[in-house]
DRENTI-344834 format. One line per 4 residues: number of its first residue (from 1); for each residue x, y, z of N, C-alpha, C. Coordinates in steps of 0.2 Angstrom, whole numbers, plus 2048, in hexadecimal, padded with zeros to 3 digits. Layout:
N
NUM	X/Y/Z/X/Y/Z/X/Y/Z | ...
This chain:
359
1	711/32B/A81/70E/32F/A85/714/333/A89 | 714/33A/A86/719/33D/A8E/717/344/A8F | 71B/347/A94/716/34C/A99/71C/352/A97 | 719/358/A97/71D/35F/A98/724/35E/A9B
5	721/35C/AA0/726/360/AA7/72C/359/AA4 | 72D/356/A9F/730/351/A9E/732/351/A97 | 736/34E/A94/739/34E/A91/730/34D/A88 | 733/353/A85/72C/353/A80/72E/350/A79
9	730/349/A79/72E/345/A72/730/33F/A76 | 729/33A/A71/726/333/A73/72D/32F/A70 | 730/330/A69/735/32B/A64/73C/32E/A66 | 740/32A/A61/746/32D/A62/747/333/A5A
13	74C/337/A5F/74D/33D/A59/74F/33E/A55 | 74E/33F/A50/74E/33E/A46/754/341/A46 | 757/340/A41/75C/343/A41/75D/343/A39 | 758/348/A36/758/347/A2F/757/34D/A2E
17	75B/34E/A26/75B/355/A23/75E/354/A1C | 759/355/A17/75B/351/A11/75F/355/A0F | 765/34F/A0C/76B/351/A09/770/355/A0D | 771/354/A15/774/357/A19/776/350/A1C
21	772/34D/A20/775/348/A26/771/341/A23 | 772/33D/A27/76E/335/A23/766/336/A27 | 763/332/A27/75C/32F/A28/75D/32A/A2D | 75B/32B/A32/75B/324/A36/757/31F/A34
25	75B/318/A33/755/314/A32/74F/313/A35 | 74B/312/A32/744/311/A34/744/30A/A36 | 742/305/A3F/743/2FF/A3F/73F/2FF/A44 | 73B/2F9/A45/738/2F7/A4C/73C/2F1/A4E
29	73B/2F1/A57/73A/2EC/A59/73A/2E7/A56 | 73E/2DF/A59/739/2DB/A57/734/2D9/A5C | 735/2DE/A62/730/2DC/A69/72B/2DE/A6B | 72C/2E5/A64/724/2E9/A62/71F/2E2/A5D
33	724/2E1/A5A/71F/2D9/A56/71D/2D4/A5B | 721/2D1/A5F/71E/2CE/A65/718/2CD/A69 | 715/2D4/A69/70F/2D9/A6C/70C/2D6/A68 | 70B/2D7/A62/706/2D4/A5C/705/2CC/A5C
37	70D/2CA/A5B/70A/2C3/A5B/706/2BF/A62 | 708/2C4/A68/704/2C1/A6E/6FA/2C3/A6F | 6F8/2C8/A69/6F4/2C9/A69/6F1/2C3/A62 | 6F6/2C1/A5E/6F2/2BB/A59/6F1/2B6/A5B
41	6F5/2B4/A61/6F6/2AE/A65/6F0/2B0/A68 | 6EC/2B3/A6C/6E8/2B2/A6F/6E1/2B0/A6C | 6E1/2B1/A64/6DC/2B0/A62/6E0/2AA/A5E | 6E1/2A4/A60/6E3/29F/A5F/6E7/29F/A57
45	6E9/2A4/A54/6ED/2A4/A4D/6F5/2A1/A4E | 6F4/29D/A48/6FB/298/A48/700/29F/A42 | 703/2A3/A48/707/2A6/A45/70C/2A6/A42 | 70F/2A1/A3F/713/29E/A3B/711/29D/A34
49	70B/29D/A35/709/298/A2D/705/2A0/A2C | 704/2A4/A30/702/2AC/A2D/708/2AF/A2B | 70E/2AD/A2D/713/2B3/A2B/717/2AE/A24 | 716/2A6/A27/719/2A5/A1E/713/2A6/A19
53	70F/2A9/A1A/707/2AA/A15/70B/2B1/A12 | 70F/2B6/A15/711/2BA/A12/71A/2B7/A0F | 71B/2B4/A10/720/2B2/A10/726/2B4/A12 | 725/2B3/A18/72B/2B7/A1C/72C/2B1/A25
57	731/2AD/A24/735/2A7/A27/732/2AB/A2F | 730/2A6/A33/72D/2AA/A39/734/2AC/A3D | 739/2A6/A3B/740/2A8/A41/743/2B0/A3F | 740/2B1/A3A/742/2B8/A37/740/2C1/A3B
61	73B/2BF/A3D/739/2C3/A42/737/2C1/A47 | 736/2BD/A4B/736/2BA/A50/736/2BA/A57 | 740/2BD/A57/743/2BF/A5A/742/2C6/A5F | 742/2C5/A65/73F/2CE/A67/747/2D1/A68
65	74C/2CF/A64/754/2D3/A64/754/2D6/A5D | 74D/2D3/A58/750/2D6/A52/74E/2DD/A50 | 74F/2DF/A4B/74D/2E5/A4A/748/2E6/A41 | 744/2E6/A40/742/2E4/A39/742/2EC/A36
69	740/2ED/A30/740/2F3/A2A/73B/2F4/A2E | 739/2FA/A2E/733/2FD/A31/72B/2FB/A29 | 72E/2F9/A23/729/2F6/A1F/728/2EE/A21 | 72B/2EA/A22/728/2E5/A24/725/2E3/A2A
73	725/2E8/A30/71F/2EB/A33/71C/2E9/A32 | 71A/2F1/A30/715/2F3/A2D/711/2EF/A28 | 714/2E9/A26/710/2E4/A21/70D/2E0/A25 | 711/2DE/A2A/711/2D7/A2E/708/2DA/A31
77	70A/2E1/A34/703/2E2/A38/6FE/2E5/A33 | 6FC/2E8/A2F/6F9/2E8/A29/6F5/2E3/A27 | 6F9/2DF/A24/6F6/2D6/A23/6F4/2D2/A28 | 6F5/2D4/A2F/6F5/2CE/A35/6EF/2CF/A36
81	6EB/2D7/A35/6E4/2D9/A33/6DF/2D9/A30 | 6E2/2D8/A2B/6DE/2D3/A26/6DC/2CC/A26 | 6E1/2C8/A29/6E2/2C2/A2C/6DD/2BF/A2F | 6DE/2C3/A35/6D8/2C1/A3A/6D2/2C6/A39
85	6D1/2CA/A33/6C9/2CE/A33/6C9/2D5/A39 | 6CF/2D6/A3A/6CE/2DA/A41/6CE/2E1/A3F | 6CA/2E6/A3E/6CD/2EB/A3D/6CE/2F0/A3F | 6CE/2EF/A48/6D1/2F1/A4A/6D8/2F0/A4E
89	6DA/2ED/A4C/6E1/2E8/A4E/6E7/2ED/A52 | 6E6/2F1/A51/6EB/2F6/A55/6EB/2F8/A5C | 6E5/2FA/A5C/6E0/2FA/A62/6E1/2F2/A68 | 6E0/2EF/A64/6E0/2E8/A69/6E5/2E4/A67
93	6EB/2E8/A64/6F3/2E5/A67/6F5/2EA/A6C | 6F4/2F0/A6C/6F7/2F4/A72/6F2/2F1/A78 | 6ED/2EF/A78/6E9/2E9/A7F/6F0/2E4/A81 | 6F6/2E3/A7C/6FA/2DA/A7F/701/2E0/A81
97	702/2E7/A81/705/2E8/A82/709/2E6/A8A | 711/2E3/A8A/713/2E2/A90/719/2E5/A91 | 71C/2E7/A97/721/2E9/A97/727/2E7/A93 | 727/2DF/A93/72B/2DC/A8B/729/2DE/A85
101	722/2DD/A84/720/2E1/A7F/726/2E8/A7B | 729/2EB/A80/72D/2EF/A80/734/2F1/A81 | 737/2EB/A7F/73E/2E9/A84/740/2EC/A89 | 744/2ED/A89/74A/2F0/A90/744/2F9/A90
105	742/2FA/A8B/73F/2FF/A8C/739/2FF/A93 | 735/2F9/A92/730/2F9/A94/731/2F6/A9D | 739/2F3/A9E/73A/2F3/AA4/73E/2F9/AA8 | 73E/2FE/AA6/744/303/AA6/73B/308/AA9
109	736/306/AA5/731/30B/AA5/72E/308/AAF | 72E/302/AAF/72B/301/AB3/72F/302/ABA | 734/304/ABA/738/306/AC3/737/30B/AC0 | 735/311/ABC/737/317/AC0/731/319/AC6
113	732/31F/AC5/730/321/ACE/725/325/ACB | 727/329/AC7/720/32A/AC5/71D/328/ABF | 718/32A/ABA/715/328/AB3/718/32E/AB0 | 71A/332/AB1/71A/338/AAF/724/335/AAC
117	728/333/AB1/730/330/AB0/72F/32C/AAD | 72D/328/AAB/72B/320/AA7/72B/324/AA0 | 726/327/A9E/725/32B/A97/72B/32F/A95 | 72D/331/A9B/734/335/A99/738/32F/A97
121	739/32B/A99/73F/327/A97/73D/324/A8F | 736/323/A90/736/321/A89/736/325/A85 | 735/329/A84/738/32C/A7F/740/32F/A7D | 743/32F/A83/74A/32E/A85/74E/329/A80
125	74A/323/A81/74C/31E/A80/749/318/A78 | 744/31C/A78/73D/318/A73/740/316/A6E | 746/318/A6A/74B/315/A64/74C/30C/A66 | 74C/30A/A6D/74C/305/A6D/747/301/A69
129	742/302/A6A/73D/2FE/A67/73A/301/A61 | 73D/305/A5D/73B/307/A59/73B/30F/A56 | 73D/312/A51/73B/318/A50/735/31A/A4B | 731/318/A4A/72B/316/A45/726/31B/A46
133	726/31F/A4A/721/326/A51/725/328/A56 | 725/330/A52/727/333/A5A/721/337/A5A | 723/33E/A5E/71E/341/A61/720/347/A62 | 71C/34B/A63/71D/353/A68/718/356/A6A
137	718/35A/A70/713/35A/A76/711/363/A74 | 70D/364/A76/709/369/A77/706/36D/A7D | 70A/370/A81/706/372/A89/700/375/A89 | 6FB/375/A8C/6F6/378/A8D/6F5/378/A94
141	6EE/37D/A96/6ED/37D/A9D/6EA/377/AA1 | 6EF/373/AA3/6ED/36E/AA8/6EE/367/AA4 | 6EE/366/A9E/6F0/362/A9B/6F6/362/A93 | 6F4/35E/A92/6FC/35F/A8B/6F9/358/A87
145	6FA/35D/A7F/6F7/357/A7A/6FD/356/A77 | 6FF/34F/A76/702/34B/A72/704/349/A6C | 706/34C/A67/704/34E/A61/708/345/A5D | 707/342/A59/70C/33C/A5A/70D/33B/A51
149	713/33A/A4F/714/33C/A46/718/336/A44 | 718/333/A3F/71F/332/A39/724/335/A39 | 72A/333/A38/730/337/A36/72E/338/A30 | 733/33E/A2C/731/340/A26/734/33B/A1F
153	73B/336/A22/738/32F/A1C/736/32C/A20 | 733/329/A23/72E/324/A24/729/323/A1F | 729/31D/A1D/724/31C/A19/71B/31D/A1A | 715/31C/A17/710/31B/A1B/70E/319/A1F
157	70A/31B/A25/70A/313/A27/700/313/A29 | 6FE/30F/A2A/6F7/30C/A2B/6F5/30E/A34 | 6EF/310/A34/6EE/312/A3A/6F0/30D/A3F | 6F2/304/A3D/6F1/302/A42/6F7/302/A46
161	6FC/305/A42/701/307/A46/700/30D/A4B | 6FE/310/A4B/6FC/318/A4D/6F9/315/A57 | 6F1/311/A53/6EF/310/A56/6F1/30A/A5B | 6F7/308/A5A/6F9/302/A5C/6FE/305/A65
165	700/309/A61/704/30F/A65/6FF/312/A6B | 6FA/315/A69/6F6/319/A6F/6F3/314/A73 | 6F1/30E/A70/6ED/308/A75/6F4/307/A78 | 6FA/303/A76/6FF/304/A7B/701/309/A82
169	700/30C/A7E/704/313/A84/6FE/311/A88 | 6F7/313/A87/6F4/314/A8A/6F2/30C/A91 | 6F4/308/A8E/6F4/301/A90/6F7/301/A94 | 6FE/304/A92/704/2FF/A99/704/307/A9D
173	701/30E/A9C/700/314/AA1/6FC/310/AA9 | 6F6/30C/AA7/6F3/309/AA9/6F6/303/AAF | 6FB/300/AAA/6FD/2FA/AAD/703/2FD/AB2 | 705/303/AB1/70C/306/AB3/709/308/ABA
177	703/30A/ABB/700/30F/ABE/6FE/30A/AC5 | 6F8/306/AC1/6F2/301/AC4/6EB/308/AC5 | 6ED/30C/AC1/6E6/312/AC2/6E4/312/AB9 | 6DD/311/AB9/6D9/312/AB3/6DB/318/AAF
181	6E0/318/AAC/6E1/31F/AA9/6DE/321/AA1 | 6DA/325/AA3/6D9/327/A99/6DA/32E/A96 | 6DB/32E/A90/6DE/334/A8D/6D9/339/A8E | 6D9/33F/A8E/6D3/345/A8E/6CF/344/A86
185	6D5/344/A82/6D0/341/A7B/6D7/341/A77 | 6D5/33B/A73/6D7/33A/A6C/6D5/33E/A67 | 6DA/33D/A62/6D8/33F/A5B/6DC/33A/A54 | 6D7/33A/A51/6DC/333/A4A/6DA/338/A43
189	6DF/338/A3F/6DF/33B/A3A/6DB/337/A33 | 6D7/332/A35/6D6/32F/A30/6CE/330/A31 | 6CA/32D/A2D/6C3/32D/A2C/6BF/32A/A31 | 6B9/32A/A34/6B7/327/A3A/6B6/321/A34
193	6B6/31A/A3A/6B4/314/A3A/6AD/313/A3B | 6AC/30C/A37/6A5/30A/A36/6A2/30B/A40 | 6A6/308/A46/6A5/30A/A4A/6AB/30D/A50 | 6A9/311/A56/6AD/313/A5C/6AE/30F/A61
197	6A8/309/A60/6A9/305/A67/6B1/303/A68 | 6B4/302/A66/6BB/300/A69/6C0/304/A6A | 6C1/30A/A69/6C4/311/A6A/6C1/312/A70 | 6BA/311/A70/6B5/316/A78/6B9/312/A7E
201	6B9/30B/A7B/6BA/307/A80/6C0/306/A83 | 6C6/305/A7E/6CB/308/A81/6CF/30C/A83 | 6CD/313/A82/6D0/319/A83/6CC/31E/A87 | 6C7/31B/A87/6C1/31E/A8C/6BF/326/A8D
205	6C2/328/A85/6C2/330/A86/6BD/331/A7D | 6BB/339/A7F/6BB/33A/A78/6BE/338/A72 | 6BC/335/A6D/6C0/334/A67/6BF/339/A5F | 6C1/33B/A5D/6C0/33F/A56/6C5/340/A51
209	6C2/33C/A4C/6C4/338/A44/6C4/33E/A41 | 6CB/33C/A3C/6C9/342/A36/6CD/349/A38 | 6D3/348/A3D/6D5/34D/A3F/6DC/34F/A3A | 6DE/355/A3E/6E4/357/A3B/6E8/353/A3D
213	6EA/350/A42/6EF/34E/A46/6ED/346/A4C | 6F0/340/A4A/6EF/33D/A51/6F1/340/A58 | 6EF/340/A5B/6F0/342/A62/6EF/33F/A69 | 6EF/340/A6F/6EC/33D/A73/6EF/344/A78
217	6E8/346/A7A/6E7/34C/A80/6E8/348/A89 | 6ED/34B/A8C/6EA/348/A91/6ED/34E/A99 | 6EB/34C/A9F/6E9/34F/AA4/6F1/34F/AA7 | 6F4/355/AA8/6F9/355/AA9/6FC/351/AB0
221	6F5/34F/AB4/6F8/34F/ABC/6FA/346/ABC | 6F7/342/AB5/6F9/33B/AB7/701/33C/AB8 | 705/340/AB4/70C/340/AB3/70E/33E/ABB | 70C/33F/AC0/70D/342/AC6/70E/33A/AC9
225	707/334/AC6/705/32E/AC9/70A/32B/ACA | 70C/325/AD1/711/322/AD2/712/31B/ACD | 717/31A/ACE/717/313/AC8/716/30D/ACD | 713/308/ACC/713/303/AD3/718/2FF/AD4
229	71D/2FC/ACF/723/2F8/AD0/728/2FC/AD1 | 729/303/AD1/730/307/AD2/734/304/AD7 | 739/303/AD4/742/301/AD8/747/304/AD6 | 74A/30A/AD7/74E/30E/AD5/754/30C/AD3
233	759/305/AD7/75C/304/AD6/75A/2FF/AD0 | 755/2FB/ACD/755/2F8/AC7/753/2FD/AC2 | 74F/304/AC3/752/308/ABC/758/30A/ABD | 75D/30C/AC1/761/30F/ABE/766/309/ABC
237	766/302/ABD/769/2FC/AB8/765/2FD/AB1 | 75E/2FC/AAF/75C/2FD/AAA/75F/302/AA4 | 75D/308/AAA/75F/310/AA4/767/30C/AA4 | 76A/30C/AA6/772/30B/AA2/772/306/A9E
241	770/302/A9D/76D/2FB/A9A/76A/2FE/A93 | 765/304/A95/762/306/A8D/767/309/A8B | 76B/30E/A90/771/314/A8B/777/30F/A88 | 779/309/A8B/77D/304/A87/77A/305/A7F
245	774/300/A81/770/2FF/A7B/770/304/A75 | 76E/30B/A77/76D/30D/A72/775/30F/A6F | 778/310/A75/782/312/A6F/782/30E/A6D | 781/307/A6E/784/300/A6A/781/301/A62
249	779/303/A64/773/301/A5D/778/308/A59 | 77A/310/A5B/77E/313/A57/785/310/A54 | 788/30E/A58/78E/30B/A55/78D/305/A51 | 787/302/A4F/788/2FD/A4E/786/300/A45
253	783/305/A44/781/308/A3E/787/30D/A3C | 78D/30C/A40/792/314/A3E/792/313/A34 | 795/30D/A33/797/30F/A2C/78F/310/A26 | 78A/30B/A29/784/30D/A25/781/315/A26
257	783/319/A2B/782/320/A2C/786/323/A26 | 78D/321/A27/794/325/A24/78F/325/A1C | 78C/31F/A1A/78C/31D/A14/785/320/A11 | 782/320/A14/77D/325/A15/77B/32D/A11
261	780/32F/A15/784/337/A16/786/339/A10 | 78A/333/A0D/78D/334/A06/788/334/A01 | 784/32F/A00/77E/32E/9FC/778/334/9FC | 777/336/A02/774/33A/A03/775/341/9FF
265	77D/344/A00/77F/346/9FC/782/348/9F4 | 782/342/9F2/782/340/9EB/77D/33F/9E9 | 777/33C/9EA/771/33A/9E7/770/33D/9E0 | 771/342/9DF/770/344/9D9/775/340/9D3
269	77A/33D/9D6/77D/33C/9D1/77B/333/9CE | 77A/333/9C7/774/32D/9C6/77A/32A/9C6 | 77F/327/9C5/785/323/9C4/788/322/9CD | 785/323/9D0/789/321/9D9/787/31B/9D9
273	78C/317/9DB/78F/310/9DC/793/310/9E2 | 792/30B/9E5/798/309/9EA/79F/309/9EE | 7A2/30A/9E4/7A8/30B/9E3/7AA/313/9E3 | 7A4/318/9E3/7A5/320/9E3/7A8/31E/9EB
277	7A0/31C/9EE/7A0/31B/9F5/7A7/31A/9FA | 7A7/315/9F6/7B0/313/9FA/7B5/316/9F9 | 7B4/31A/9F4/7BD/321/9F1/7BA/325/9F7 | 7B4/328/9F6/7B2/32E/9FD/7B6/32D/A05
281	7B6/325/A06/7B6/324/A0C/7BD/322/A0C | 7C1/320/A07/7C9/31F/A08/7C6/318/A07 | 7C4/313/A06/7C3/30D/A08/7C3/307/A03 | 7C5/300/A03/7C4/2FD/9FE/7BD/2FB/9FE
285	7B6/2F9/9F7/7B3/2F7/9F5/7B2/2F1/9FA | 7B6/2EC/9FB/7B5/2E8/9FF/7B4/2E8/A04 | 7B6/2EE/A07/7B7/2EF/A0F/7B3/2F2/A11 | 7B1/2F7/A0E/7A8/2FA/A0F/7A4/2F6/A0D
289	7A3/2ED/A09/79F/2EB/A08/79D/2E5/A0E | 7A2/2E6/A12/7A4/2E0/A17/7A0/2E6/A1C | 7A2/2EB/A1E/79E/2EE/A24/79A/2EE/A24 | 799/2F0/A1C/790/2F2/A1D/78C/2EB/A1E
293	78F/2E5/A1D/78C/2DF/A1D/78D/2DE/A23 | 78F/2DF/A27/790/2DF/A2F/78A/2E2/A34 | 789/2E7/A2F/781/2EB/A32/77C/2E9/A2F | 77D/2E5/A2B/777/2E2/A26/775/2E5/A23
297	77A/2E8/A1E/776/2ED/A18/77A/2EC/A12 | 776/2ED/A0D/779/2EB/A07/778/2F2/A05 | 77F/2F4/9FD/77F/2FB/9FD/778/2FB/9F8 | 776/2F7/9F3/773/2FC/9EE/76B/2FC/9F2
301	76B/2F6/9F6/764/2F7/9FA/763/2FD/A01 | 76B/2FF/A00/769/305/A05/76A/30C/A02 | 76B/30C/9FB/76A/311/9F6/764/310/9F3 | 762/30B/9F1/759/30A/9EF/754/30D/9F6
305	755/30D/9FA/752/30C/A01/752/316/A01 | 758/317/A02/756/31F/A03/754/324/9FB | 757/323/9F6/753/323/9F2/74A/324/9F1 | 748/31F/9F4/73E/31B/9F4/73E/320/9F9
309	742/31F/A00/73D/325/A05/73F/32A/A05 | 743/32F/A00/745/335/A00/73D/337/9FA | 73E/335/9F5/738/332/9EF/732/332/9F3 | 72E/331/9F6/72B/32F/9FA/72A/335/9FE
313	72D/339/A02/72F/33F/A05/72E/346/9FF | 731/345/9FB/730/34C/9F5/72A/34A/9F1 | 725/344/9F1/721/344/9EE/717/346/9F3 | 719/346/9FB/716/34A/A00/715/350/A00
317	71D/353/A00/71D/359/9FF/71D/35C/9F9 | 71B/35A/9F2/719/35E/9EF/71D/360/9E8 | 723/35D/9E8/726/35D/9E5/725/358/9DD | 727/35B/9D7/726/359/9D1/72A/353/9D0
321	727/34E/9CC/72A/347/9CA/731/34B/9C8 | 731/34E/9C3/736/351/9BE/73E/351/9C3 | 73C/358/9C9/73E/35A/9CE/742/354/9D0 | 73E/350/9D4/741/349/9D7/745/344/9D4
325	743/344/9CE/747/341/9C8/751/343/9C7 | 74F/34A/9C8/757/34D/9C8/75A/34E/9D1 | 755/34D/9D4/758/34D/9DD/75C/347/9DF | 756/341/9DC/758/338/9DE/75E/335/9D8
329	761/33C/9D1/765/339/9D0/763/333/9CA | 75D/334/9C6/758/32F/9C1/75A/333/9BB | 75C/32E/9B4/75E/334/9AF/757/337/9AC | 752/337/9AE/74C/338/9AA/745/334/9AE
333	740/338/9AF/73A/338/9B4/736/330/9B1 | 738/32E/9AB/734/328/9AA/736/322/9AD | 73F/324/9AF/742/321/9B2/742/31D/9B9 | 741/325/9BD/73E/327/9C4/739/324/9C3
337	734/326/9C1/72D/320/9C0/72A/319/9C0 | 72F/317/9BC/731/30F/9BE/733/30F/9C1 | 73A/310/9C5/73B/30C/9CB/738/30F/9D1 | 733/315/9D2/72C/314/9D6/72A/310/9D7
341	726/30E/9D1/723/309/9CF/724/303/9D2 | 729/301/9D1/72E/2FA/9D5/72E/2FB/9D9 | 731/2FF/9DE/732/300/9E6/729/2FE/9EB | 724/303/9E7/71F/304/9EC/71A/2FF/9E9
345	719/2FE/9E1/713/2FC/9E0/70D/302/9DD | 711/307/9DD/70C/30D/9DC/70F/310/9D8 | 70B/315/9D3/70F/31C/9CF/711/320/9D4 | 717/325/9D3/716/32C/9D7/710/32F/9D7
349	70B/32E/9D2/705/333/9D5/700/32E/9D5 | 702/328/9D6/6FC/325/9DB/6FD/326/9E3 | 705/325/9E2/707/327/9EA/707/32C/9ED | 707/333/9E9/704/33A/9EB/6FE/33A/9ED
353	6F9/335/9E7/6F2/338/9EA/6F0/337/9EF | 6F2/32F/9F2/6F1/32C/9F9/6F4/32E/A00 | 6FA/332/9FD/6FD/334/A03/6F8/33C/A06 | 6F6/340/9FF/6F1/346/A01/6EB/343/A03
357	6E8/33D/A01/6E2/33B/A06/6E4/33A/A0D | 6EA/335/A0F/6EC/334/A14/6EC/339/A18 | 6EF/33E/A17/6F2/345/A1C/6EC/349/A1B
């Protein structure tokens, strides 16, 4: 959620431009997980034996310092809805959001002075917990619609992340506040649901499915609203707290950027290896495999990775298998094909067709 007169995007800022600069990784939280697991705990789910059901080690995300792929996410919450039969599960994880819920973010939100500077910051700052949704604003007379997106490689994602986000905001607006705040109206880009009651009720505005755009319209004067915990002097300990944080989280990716940049620019060539990688940069083979291992990335899985979501990106916009097949650097489309295939689970035009239904 943020307002005009404040700084207009909800995520952190992309900084992609194919075949120009890297792709920021796509990464949650692992304190946006936390919010979920606090909602399966209340319905008494022995969370542990749901995450080894997918098999994945609970100590493995657990942590609210880690940072996971933005696909095993998306899996974890996907299937925790299947799990417990919920199909609205988005909606009523953003109900458990708390200001831990949101790390350093969510306490950084609560000193400041209005709702209106809290939203500024998050989006200021919202890389901490994730770059999975941003945003951009839309002024109107006396209000301002929200328009909220994917990066352009972010993979798909499931409304219940979408919807996970606007229960959120809309949650802790409320909790920031102590005032019943609700949006002037939603919008979700997917089909209406078997029912509305759990939208009507927590968002307590108009709702309408099947739109061009998620959204969330709201009344510009709440910006204005006091926050009730505001202490000036612990946000301005927090804000330095998040500005550490975020040059640390940039520094900590310098060479996976560097490494990046190069791929990004090569791609076409089917034979790039590690070892090009390392002539490009002055560096020995091992020395680049030693950094990149430092930031926990491995090379061929971080050339497999941007590859699938460039692939993924040119098969949205429209772009021919063939095309793709000579961009990604594939000697031949049958080639490209298959390792689709492998990566998602899907043909390219399965995954075209589902992405034109989706959008």
């Amino acid at each position: 959620m943020v307002f005009p007169a404040q700084k207009m995007t909800f995520g952190a800022k992309i900084r992609y431009h194919t075949g120009m600069t890297s792709p920021e990784p796509i990464s949650v939280s692992g304190s946006v997980l936390a919010q979920l697991f606090l909602y399966l705990d209340s319905l008494k789910v022995d969370i542990d034996a749901f995450l080894r059901s997918l098999d994945i080690e609970p100590e493995t995300v657990r942590s609210p310092d880690a940072y996971l792929p933005v696909e095993t996410y998306l899996r974890i919450q996907d299937e925790a809805a299947e799990y417990i039969h919920d199909p609205y599960l988005g909606l009523h994880m953003g109900e458990f959001v708390q200001p831990g819920s949101w790390s350093i973010l969510g306490y950084l939100m609560m000193n400041c002075k209005t709702l209106g500077e809290a939203f500024e910051k998050s989006g200021r700052y919202h890389r901490i917990i994730g770059n999975q949704i941003t945003a951009r604003a839309e002024l109107g007379p006396g209000k301002v619609r929200v328009i909220y997106f994917t990066p352009p490689h972010a993979p798909p994602m499931s409304r219940h992340c979408f919807e996970a986000t606007f229960s959120s905001s809309v949650r802790l607006a409320r909790d920031l506040t102590g005032q019943p705040i609700c949006p002037l109206e939603v919008t979700f880009t997917w089909p209406e649901p078997p029912s509305r009651a759990e939208y009507e009720r927590i968002f307590g505005c108009p709702i309408r499915f099947g739109q061009k755009d998620n959204s969330m319209t709201l009344d510009l004067r709440i910006g204005t609203l006091p926050v009730r915990m505001a202490n000036p002097a612990l946000l301005e300990h927090f804000e330095k707290y998040a500005q550490d944080f975020l040059a640390q989280m940039e520094r900590n990716d310098a060479t996976t950027q560097a490494v990046t940049k190069i791929i990004l620019a090569r791609l076409d060539d089917e034979s790039l290896s590690i070892e090009k990688v390392a002539r490009e940069m002055a560096v020995s083979v091992r020395a680049l495999q030693k950094r990149l291992e430092a930031e926990g990335v491995v090379f061929s899985d971080l050339l497999r990775d941007i590859r699938q979501r460039l692939a993924q990106k040119y098969l949205r916009e429209g772009y021919s298998v063939e095309q793709i097949t000579y961009l990604l650097g594939f000697s031949e489309p049958s080639v490209f094909r298959k390792s689709f295939k492998k990566w998602t689970g899907v043909t390219p035009g399965e995954y075209r067709q589902r992405a034109a239904l989706s959008g």
